[in-house]
C-alpha positions as CSV (number, residue, x, y, z in Angstrom):
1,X,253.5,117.8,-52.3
2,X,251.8,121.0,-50.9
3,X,249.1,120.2,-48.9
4,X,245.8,122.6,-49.0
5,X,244.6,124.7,-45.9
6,X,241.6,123.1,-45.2
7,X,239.5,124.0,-41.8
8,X,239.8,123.0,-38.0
9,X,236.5,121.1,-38.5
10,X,237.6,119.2,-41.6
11,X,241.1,118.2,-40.1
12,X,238.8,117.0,-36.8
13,X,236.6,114.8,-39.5
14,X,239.8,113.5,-41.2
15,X,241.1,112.2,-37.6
16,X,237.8,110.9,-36.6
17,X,237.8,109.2,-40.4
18,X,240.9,107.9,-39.5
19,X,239.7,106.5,-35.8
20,X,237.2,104.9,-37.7
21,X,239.1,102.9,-39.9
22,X,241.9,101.9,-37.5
23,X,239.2,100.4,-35.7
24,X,238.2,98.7,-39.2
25,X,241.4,97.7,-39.9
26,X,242.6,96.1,-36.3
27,X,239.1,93.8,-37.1
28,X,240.0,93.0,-40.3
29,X,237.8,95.0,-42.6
30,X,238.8,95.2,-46.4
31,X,236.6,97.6,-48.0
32,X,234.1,100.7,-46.2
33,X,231.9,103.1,-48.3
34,X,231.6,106.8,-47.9
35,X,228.0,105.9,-46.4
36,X,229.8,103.8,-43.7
37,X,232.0,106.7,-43.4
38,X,229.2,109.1,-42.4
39,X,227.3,107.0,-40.8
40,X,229.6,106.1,-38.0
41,X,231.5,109.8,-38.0
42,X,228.0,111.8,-38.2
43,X,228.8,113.5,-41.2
44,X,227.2,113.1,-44.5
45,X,228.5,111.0,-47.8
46,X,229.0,113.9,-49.5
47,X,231.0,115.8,-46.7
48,X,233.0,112.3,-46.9
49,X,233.8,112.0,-50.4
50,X,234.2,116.3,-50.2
51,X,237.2,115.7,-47.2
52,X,239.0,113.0,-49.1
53,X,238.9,114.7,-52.6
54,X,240.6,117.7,-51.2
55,X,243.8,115.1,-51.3
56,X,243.5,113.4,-54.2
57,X,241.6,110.2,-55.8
58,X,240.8,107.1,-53.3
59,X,238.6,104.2,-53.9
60,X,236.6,103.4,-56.9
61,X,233.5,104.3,-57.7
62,X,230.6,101.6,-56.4
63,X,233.4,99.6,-54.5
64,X,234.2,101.9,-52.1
65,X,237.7,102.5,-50.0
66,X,240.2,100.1,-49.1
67,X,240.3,100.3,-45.4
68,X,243.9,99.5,-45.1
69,X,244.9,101.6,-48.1
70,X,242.6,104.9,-47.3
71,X,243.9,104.5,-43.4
72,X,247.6,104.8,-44.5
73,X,246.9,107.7,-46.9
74,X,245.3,109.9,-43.6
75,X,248.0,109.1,-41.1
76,X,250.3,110.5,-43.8
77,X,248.0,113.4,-44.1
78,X,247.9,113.8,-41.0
79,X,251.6,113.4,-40.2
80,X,251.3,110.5,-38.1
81,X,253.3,108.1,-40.3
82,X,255.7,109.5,-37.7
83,X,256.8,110.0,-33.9
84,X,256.4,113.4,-32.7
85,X,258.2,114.3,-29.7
86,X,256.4,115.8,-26.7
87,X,257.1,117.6,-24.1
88,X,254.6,118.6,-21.2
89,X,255.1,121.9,-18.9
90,X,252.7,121.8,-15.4
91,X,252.3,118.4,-13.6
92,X,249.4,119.2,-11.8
93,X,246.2,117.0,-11.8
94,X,245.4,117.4,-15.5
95,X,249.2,117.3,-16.1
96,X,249.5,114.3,-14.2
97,X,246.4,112.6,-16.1
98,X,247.9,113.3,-19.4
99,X,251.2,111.9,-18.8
100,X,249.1,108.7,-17.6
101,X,247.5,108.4,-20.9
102,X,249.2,105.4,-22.4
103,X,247.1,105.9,-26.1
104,X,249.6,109.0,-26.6
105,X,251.9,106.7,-27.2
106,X,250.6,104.6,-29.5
107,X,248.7,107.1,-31.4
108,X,252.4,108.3,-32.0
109,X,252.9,110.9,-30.1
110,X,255.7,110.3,-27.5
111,X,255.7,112.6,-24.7
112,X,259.7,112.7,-23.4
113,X,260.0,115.4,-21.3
114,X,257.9,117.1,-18.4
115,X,258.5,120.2,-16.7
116,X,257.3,122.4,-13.8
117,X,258.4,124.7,-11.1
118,X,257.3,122.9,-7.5
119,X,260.4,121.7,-5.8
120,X,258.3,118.3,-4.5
121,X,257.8,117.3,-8.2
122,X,261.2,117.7,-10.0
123,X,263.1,115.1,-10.3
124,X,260.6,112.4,-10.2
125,X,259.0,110.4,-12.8
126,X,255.6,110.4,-13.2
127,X,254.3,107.5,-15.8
128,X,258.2,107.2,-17.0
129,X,258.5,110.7,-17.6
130,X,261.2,112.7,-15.7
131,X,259.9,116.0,-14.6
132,X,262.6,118.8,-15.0
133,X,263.3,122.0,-13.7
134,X,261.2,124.8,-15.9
135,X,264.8,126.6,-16.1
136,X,266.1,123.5,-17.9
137,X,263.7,124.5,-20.7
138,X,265.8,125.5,-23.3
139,X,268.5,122.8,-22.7
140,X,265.9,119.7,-22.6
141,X,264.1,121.3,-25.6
142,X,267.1,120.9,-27.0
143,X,268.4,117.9,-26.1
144,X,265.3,115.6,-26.4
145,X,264.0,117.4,-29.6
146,X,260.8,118.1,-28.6
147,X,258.6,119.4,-31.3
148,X,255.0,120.0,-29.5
149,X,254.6,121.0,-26.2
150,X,251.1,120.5,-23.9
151,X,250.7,123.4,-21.3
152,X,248.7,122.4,-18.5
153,X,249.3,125.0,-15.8
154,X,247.9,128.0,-13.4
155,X,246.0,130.1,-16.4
156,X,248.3,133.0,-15.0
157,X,251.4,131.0,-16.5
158,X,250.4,130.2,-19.2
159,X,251.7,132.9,-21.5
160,X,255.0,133.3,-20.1
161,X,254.9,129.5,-20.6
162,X,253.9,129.2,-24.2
163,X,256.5,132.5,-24.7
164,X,259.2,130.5,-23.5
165,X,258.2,127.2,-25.2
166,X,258.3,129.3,-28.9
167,X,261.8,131.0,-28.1
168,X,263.2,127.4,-27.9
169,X,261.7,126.2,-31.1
170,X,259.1,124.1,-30.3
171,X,256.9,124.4,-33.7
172,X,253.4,123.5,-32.2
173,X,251.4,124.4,-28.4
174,X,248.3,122.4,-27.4
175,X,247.0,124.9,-24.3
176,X,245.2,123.1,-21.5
177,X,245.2,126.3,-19.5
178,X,241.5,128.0,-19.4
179,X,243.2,131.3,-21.1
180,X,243.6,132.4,-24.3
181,X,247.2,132.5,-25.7
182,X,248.7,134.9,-27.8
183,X,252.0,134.7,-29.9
184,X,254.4,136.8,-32.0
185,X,255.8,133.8,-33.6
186,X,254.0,131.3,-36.0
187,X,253.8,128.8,-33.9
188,X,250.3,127.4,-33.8
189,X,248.2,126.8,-30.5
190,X,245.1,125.0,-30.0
191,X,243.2,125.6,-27.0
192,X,241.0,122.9,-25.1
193,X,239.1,124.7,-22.6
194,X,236.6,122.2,-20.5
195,X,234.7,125.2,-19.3
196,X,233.7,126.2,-22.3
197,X,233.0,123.4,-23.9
198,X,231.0,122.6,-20.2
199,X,229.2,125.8,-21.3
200,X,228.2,124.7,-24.5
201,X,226.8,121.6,-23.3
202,X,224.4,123.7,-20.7
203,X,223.3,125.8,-23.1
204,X,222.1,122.7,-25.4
205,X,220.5,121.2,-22.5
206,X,218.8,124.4,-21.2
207,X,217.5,125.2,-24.5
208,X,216.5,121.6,-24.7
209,X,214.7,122.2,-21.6
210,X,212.9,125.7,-22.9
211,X,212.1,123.8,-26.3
212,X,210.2,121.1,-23.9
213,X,208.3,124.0,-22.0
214,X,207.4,125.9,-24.9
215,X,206.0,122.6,-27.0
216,X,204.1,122.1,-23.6
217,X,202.5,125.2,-23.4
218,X,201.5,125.3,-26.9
219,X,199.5,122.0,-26.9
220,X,197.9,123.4,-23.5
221,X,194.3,124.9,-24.4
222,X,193.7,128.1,-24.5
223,X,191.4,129.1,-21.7
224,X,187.9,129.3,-22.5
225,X,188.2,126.9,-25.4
């Protein structure tokens, strides 16, 4: 079945649905509303039932969603009713930390293959993972099957990197590198810059602040009165 394009921020609600009711699920839970839903998520009943009817019918109305049921249907949306293979170029600090993360795995993504270019760090394994030559690129690709790749090195490299990474096929790029990446082939890349997203969060506490200083001055009397 063709799936519909739907938006970045609706495919981010759908995974956090999804969180939701694994979490649901692994504690038994049978049935959960669209309320629930939005309650726990921070979205609204309507943006709820809105996300899910873009794929179809689920639930009934008044009774709500089978947990189990409704949980299985957005991991197949999602693609994760399978193992994607991962392979990770840069084994720096962030590098390192990723390859650490043991809820990859389990989540279903299965990260087989790391790469980078500093002598000291080839051929070790870091959290089970060997760590090849970059030149081996093509060939591990190739030979493990990896289908996403995480860069998480220098911002310098990062487009040569993610160049080479879409001449050997891989079909997806999630960019850890603080520079925006542009390709000729469709391969899609999502970028996670912390600074920015660092940014964002000053700006929401400065403005917090001048909200605070500005309510402030307007209760102050004026003078004379």
């Amino acid at each position: 079945m063709t799936r519909p394009k739907i938006s970045d921020s609706a495919v981010r609600r759908l995974s956090l649905y999804l969180r939701l009711l694994r979490d649901m699920r692994q504690k038994g839970a049978e049935i959960v509303s669209s309320r629930q839903l939005a309650e726990r998520s921070g979205a609204t009943s309507a943006q709820v039932r809105k996300d899910l009817s873009l794929f179809g019918s689920f639930g009934k109305r008044g009774r709500g969603y089978s947990v189990p049921d409704l949980a299985s249907s957005l991991e197949e949306i999602l693609g994760l009713h399978q193992t994607w293979r991962v392979g990770l170029v840069g084994v720096g600090k962030i590098g390192t930390a990723l390859l650490g993360y043991r809820d990859l795995a389990r989540r279903g993504f299965d990260v087989v293959a790391a790469f980078d270019v500093a002598e000291g760090k080839i051929g070790r394994e870091v959290s089970g993972v060997p760590v090849h030559p970059l030149s081996d690129l093509k060939r591990v690709a190739h030979e493990t099957g990896i289908e996403i790749a995480i860069i998480a090195t220098p911002p310098e490299a990062a487009q040569e990197v993610a160049q080479q990474l879409a001449s050997v096929g891989v079909g997806a790029i999630l960019n850890f590198a603080p520079t925006k990446i542009a390709l000729a082939e469709p391969v899609p890349v999502r970028t996670m810059d912390m600074v920015l997203e660092l940014e964002g969060l000053s700006y929401m506490l400065t403005a917090e602040a001048r909200n605070g200083e500005a309510s402030a001055d307007d209760s102050d009397p004026a003078p004379g009165a």
